[in-house]
PLY file of the C-alpha trace (Angstrom):
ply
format ascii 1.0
element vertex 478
property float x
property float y
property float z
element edge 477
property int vertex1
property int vertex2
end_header
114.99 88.72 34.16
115.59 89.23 38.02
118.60 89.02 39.26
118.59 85.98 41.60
120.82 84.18 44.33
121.00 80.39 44.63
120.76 79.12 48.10
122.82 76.05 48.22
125.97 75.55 49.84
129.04 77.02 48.62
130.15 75.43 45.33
132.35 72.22 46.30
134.11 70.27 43.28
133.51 67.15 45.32
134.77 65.93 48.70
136.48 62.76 47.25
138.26 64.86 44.27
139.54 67.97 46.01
139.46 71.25 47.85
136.28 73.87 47.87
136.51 75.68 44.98
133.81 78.76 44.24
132.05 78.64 40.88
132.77 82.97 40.97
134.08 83.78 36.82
133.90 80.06 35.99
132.86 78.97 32.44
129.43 76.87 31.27
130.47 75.03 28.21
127.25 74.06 26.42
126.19 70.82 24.54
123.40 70.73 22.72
121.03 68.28 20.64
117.54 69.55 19.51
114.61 68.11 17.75
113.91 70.21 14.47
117.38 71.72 14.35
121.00 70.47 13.23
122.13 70.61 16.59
123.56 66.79 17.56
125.78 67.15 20.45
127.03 70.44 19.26
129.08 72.88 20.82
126.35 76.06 20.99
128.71 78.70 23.22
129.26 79.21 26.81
128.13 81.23 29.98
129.38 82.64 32.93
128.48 82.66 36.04
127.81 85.53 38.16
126.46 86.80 41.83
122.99 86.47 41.34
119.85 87.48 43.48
116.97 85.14 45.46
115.03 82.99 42.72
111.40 83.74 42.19
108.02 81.68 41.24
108.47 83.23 37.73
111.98 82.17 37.09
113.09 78.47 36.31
116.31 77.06 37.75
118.44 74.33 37.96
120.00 73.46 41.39
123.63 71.77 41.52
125.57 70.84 44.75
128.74 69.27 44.32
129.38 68.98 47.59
126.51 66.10 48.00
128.17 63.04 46.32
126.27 59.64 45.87
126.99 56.77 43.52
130.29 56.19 41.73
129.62 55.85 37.82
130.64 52.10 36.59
130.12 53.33 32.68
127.94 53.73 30.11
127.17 51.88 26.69
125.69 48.93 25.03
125.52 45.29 24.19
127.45 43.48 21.57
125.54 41.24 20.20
125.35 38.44 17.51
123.28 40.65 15.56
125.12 43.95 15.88
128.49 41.50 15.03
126.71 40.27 11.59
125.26 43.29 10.66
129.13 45.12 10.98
130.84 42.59 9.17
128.35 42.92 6.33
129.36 46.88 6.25
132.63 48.51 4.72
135.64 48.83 5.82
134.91 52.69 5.83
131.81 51.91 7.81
133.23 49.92 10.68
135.77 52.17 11.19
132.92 55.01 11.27
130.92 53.17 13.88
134.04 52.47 15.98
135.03 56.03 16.35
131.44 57.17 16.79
131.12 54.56 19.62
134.48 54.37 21.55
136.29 57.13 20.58
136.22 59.70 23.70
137.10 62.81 21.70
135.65 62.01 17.90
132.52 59.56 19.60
130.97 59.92 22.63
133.02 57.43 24.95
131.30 53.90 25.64
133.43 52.44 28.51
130.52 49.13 29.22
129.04 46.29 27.19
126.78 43.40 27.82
127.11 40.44 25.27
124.89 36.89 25.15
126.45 33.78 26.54
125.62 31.43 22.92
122.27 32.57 21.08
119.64 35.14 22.31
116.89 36.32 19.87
118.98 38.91 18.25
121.21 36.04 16.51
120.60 34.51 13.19
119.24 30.71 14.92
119.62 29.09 17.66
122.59 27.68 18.89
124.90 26.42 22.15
127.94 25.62 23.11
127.56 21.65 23.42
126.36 18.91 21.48
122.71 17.78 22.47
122.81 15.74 25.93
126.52 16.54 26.71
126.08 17.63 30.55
129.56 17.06 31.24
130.79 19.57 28.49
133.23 17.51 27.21
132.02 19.62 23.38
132.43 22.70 24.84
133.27 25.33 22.36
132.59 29.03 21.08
134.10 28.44 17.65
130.51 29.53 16.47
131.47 32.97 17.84
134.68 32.91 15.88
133.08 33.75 12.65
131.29 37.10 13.57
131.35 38.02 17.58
134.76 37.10 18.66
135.95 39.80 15.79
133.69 42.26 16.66
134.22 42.52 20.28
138.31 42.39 19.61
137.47 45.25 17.00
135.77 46.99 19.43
138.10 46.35 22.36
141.14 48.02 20.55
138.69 50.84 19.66
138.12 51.69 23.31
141.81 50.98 23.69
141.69 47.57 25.19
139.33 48.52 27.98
136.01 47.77 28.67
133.56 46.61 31.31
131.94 43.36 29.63
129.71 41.03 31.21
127.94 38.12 29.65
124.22 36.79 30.04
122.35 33.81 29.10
118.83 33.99 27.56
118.26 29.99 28.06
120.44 26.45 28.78
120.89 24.12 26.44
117.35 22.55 25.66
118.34 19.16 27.62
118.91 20.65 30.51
115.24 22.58 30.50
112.17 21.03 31.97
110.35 21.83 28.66
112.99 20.13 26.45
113.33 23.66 24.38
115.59 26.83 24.50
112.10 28.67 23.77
109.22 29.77 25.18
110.63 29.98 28.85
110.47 26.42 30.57
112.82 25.81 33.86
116.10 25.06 34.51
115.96 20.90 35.67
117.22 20.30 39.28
119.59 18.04 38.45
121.26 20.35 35.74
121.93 22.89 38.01
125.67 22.04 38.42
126.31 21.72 35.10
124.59 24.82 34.34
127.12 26.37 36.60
129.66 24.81 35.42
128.69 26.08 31.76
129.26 29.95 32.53
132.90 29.20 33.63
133.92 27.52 30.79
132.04 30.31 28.93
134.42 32.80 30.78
137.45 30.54 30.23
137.11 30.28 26.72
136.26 33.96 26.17
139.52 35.28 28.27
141.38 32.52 26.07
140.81 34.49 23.19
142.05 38.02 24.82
138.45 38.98 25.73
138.29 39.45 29.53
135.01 39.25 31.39
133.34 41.40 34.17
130.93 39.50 35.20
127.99 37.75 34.33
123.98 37.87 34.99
122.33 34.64 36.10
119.47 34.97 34.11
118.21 37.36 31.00
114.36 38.10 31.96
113.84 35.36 34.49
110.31 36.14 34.32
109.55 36.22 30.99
108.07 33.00 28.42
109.07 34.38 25.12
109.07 32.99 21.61
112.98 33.03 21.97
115.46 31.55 24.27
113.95 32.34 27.57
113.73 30.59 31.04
111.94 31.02 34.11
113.14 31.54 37.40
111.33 32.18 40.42
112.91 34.31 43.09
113.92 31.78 45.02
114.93 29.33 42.30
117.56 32.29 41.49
118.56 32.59 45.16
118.92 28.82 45.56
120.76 28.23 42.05
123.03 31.53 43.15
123.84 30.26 46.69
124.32 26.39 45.77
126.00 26.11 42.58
126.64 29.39 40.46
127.98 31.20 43.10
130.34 28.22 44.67
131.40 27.35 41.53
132.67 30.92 40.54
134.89 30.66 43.52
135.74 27.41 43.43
137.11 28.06 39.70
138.72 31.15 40.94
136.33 33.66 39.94
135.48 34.96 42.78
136.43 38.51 41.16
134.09 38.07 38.63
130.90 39.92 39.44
127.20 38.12 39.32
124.12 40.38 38.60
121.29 39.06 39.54
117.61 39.83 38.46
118.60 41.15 35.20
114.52 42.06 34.29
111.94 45.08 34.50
111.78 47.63 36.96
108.53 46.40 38.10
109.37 43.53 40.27
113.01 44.27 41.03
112.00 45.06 44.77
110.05 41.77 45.45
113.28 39.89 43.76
115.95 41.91 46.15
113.90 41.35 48.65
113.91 37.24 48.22
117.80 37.33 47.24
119.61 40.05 49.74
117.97 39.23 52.38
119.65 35.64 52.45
122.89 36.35 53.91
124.12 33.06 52.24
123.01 34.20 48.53
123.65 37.79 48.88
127.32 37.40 49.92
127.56 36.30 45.86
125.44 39.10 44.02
127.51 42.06 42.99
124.57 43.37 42.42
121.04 43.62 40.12
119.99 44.50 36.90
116.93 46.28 35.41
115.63 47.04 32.36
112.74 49.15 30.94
109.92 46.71 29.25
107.24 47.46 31.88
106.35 50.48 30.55
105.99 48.71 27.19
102.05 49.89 26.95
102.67 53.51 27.55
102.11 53.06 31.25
104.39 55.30 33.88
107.92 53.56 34.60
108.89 52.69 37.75
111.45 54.65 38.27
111.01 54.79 42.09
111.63 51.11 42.08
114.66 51.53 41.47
115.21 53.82 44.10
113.51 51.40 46.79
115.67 49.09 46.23
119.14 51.65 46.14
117.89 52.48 49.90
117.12 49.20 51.40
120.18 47.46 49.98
122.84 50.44 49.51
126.00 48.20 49.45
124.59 46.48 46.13
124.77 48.02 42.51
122.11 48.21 40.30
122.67 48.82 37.42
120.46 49.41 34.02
121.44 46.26 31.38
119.18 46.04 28.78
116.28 49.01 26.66
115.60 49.65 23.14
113.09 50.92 21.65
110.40 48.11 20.42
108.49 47.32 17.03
111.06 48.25 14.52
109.62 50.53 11.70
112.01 52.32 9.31
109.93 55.21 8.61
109.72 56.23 12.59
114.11 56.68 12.48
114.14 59.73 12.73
111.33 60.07 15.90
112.50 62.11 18.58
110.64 59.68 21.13
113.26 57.25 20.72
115.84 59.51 21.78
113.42 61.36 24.85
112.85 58.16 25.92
116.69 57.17 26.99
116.95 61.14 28.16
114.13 60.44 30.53
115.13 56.52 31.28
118.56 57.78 32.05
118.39 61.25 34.30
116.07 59.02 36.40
118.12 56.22 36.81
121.02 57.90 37.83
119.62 59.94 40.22
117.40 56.88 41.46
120.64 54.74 42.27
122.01 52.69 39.49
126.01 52.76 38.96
125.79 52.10 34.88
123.61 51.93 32.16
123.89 49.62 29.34
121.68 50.24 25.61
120.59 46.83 24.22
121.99 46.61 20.48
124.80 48.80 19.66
123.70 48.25 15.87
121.22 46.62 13.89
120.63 46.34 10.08
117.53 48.55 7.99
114.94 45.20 9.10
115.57 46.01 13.04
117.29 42.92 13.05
118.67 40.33 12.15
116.17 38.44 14.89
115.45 35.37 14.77
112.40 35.49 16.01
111.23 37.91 14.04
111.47 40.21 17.18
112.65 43.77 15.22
113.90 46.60 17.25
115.76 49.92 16.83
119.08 50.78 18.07
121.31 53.87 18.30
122.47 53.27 14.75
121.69 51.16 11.85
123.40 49.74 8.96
121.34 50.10 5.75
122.96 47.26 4.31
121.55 47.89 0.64
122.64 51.88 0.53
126.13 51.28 2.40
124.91 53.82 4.48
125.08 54.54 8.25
121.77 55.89 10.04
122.49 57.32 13.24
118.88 57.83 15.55
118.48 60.48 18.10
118.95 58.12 20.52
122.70 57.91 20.01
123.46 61.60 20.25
120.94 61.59 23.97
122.65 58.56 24.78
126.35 60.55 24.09
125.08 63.82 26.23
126.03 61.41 29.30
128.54 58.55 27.88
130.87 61.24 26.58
130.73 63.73 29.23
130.34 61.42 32.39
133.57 59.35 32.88
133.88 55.82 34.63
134.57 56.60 38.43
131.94 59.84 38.30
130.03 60.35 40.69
126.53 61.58 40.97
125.98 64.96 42.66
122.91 66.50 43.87
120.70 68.49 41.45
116.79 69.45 40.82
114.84 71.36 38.68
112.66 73.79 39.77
109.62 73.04 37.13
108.92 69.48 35.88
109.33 70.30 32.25
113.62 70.41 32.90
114.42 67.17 34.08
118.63 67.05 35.10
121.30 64.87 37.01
124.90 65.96 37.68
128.35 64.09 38.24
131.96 65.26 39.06
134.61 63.48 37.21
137.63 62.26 38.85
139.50 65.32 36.86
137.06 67.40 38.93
134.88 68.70 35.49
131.70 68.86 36.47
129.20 67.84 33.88
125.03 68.51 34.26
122.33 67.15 32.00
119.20 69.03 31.52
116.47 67.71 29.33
113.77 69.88 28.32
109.93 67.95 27.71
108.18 70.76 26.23
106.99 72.59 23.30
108.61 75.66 24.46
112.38 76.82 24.96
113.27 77.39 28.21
115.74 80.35 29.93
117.01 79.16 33.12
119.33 79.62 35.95
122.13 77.38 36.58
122.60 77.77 40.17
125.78 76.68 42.40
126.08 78.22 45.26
126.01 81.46 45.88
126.41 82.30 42.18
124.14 81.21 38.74
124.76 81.34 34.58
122.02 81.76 32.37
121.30 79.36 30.05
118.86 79.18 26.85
117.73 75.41 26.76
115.47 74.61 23.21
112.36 72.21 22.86
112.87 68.88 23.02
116.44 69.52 23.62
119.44 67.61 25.27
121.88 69.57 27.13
125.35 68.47 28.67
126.74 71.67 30.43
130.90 71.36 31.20
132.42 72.78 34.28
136.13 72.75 34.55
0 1
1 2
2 3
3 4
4 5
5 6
6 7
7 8
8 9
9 10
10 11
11 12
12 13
13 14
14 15
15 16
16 17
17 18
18 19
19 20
20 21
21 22
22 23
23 24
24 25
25 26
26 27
27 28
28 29
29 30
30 31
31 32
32 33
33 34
34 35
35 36
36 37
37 38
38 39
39 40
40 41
41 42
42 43
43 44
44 45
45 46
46 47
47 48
48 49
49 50
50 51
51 52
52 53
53 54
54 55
55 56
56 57
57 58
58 59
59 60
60 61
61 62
62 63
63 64
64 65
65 66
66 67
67 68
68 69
69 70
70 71
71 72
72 73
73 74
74 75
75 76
76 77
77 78
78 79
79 80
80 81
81 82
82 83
83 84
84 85
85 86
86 87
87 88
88 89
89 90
90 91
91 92
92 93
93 94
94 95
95 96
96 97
97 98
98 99
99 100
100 101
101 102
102 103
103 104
104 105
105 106
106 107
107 108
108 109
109 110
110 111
111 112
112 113
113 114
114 115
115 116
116 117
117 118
118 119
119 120
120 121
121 122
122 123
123 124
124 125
125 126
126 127
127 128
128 129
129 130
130 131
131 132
132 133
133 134
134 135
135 136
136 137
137 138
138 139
139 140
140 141
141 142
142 143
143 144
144 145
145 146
146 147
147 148
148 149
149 150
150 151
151 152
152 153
153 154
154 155
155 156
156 157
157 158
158 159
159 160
160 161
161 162
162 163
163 164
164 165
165 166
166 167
167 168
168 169
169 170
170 171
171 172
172 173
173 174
174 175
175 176
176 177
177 178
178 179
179 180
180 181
181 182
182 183
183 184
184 185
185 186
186 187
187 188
188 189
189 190
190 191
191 192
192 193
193 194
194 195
195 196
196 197
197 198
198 199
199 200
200 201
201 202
202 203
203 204
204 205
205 206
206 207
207 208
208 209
209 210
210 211
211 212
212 213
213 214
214 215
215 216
216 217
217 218
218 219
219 220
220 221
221 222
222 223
223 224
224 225
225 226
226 227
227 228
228 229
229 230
230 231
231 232
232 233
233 234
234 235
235 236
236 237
237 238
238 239
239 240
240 241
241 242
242 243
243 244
244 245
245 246
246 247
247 248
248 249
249 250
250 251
251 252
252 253
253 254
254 255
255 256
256 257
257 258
258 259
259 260
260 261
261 262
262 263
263 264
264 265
265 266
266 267
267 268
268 269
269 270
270 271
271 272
272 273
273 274
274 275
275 276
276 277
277 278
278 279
279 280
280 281
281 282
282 283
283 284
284 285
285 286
286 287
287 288
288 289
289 290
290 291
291 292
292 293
293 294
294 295
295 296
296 297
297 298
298 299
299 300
300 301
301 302
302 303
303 304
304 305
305 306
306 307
307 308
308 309
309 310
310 311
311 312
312 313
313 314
314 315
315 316
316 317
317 318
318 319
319 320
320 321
321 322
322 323
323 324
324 325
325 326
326 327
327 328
328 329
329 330
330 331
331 332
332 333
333 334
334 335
335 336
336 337
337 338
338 339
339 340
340 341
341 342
342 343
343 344
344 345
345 346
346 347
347 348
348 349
349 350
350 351
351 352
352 353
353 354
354 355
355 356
356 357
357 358
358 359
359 360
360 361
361 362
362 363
363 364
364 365
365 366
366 367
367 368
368 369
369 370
370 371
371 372
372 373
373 374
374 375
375 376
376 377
377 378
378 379
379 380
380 381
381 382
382 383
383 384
384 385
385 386
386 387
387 388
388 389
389 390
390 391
391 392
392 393
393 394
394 395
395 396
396 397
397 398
398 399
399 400
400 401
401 402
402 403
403 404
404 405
405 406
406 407
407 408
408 409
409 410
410 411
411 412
412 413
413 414
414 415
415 416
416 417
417 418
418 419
419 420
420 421
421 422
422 423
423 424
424 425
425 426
426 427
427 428
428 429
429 430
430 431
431 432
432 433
433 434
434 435
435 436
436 437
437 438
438 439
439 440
440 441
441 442
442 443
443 444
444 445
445 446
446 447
447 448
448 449
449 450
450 451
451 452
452 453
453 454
454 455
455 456
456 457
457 458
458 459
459 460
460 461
461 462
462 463
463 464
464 465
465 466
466 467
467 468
468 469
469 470
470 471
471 472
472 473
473 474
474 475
475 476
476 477
């Protein structure tokens, strides 16, 4: 191979975390997970890097510029849910303790530091269920003990695994069915007008009674899916029924109850209309002043169309002091023989180099663990996640997805931020952070058939690096 010498500006560890530093005799450490191979967020050697020569068409190479800083990283990991809570206490002792490490654990696992978790029953819980007794708008029932018996555990068991810290934020899929136009907590119907306050009301005592138990909450979302009628809890909310319900009651009654800390996502559906809806809500000074931020997710791609990643990007620009932030993806149409597919896993590679480098400050896997049926789903709505229970072996599967999940999660620490890197042919996709200890870690995903040499360029100086199909790599600079 030519020699070659990578035009960017001098290697800078970051102008928030220190002083220029030149990437001359530093070390590549390299991560690596590959289809067809035992390779699962292995260690596979290291590189140096070395005064290199002007790239050519032939070679491929991988620009990184630390000194361009962007986003800072919020964190990275999954939702606790009612059926990832039943499914763990179902499993062993030995088990749980297995999936804690593999999860939380920033040496042994691969470091989640965010979780999302459903204000009372979504579709991945056993029935339906919510926090009041039928026609009680003044939530004089109020109570989670339903959550006592298999969430309330779980997320303490998994709040002493991260070592009592953790980004959590709640969502609702529907209000109670009295306070819905269509007298359900299914198949989407509206929020009535004149349950809007007591709506409100219902997410603080929902944070109250969470942070009464030692569990404190983030923030919350307004709305899981506003746009979607399903089978399960759902409800609909046009873009300005969110802006209106944010700027009247939910967002006045935060504050008023003294959660005006507490941060309120807003959108909290698919990429595809995420610029209309930040459009409607931003632009009103009076509703804005209360969003945090919006959510995304990944469904509109669910027929195999192109996602819209660029959405996300549209709306990073025209709003830059809001977050987004990815809260919710899995893969769909659980099937036990597919496990072991490596699209599940390319698909979060992809989802999550371009949503980084798009804009979004966190991203956030749906289920953290399901049983061997996808489930349990009361709906009959059967999905994978990063790991499954197989509740009739006592054994733990862990999917592809969790080890391309763990190439960012483990490497890429809250407070990161993203740094400016491109590939120079479209089968290497990449994004690139500097921790706050100044490491720098970049992810390169290879698409193709075929492995791949390329040139890790910074600066003035590049390593060579061997990158396998269908491979995951997390390369460490300290």
């Amino acid at each position: 191979m030519k020699k070659c010498l990578c035009l960017l500006l001098p290697f800078i560890a970051s102008i928030s975390f220190g002083q220029a530093t030149s990437a001359k005799n530093k070390t590549v450490t390299i991560y690596a997970t590959a289809e067809n191979t035992t390779l699962r967020l292995s260690k596979t050697g290291t590189a140096q890097f070395q005064l290199l020569a002007q790239p050519v068409e032939s070679e491929i190479s991988v620009f990184v510029d630390p000194s361009k800083t962007f986003q800072s990283v919020l964190g990275i990991g999954g939702a606790l849910t009612d059926a990832s809570a039943e499914t763990f206490a179902k499993m062993s002792k030995k088990q749980q303790d297995e999936l804690l490490t593999a999860y939380y654990d920033k040496e042994k696992g691969i470091g989640y530091s965010i979780a999302r978790t459903n204000i009372h029953s979504c579709d991945f819980s056993s029935g339906s269920y919510t926090y009041v007794k039928e026609g009680d708008s003044s939530l004089q029932s109020f109570s989670i003990d339903h959550d006592k018996t298999y969430r309330l555990p779980f997320i303490k068991s998994v709040l002493k695994a991260a070592g009592g810290k953790l980004t959590l934020y709640a969502s609702p899929w529907s209000p109670p069915s009295f306070m819905k136009t269509n007298g359900e907590m299914l198949h989407g119907g509206k929020l009535k007008t004149n349950m809007s306050q007591s709506w409100a009301n219902y997410y603080v005592k929902f944070i109250k009674a969470y942070e009464k138990e030692g569990i404190p909450i983030w923030g919350i979302s307004v709305q899981n899916e506003p746009m979607a009628t399903q089978k399960w809890e759902s409800c609909i909310y046009t873009a300005e029924e969110e802006r209106d319900f944010l700027k009247k009651f939910l967002g006045p009654t935060m504050h008023k109850a003294g959660f005006d800390n507490k941060k309120i996502i807003v959108w909290d559906h698919n990429r595809d209309l995420m610029v209309h809806r930040a459009n409607v809500i931003f632009d009103d000074p009076e509703a804005a002043k209360y969003a945090w931020g919006m959510g995304f997710h990944w469904y509109e791609d669910w027929s195999g169309g192109t996602p819209m990643f660029n959405n996300v990007g549209l709306v990073h620009k025209a709003y830059p002091n809001k977050n987004i932030m990815f809260t919710e993806g899995c893969g769909e149409k659980f099937d036990y023989s597919k496990l072991t597919s490596w699209y599940l896993g390319e698909r979060y590679g992809r989802a999550m180099i371009s949503d980084f480098n798009n804009g979004s400050v966190g991203w956030t896997d749906w289920n953290i663990l399901l049983d061997e049926t996808g489930g349990p789903n009361h709906a009959g709505n059967m999905c994978f996640a990063p790991v499954h229970a197989n509740l009739q072996t006592g054994s733990l599967i862990f999917t592809n997805a969790y080890y391309y999940i763990g190439h960012f999660s483990k490497f890429v620490q809250p407070g990161a931020k993203l740094i400016n890197s491109a590939s120079s042919r479209s089968p290497l996709l990449t994004t690139a952070f500097v921790n706050k200890d100044k490491s720098i870690s970049v992810i390169v995903m290879n698409q193709s058939d075929n492995a791949v040499k390329y040139n890790l360029c910074i600066g003035t100086y590049a390593a060579i690096i061997d990158i396998l199909p269908h491979a995951m790599e997390t390369l460490v600079i300290k």
